[in-house]
C-alpha positions, 0 to 999 in steps of 0.5 A: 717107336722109330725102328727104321730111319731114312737119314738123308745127306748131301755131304755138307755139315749143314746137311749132317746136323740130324746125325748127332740127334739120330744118335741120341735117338739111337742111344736112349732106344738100344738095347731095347730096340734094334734101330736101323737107320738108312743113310741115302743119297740122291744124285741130282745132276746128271750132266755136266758143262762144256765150256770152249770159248763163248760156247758152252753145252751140257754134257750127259755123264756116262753110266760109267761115270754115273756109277763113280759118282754114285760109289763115291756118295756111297763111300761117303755115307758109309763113313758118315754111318761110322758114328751111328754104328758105334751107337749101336745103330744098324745102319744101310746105304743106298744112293740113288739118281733123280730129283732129291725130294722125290727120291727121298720119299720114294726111299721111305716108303721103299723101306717102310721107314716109320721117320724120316730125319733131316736138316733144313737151311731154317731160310725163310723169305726171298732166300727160301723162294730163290733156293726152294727146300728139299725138306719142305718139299718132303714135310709136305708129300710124306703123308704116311712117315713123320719128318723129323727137321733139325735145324742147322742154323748153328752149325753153319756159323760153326762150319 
């Protein structure tokens, strides 16, 4: 059974419609099973752009700024975690900085996650080609963890 999730975010609502299925998750595995679920973040620019006139050139952020925004995406999930918590979840952060699907694979096999739970855009044609999808490319590199992929179709009208 699902003892160690990996919950990836990205700060949207779109992005948090796995949460409320997790919690699900959570509520009919406690108190039998200590359930932990690894909220994480990936920080995917690492630069900025300069604008002046019709010049224009990217910037690399600083460590010091790098580390701001990565306590920032921290803060944000501990507070996103509030509600898992109150499940009964034990619940992680953890915030690193690269290519989005890379990281998140990295993550799970980092904390031997047994599943990982996301939400998708549900895009499908063109808009799937122009906009790629993080979660598909984790469906199709995690071999060894099952992935879970909630739909936010709704949430989205909703949002």
């Amino acid at each position: 059974m699902y003892q160690n999730i990996l919950l990836p975010l990205d700060g949207s609502k779109i992005g948090e419609a796995a949460i409320p299925v997790i919690e699900d998750l959570v509520t009919k595995l406690r108190p039998e099973l200590k359930v932990t679920v690894t909220l994480f973040g990936v920080v995917t620019t690492t630069t900025y752009w300069v604008v002046a006139g019709e010049a224009s050139a990217p910037v690399q952020y600083t460590e010091k700024e790098l580390e701001q925004i990565k306590n920032k995406v921290n803060d944000y999930l501990v507070k996103t975690g509030e509600g898992l918590k109150s499940k009964g979840a034990i619940v992680n952060t953890m915030v690193k900085v690269g290519n989005a699907a890379t990281e998140i694979i990295k993550a799970a096999t980092d904390i031997k996650a047994d599943l990982i739970a996301m939400s998708t855009h549900g895009r499908s044609g063109i808009s799937r080609l122009a906009f790629g999808s993080v979660t598909d490319r984790v469906l199709r590199q995690a071999r060894e963890v099952p992935v879970l992929m909630v739909r936010a179709k709704e949430v989205a009208k909703n949002a």
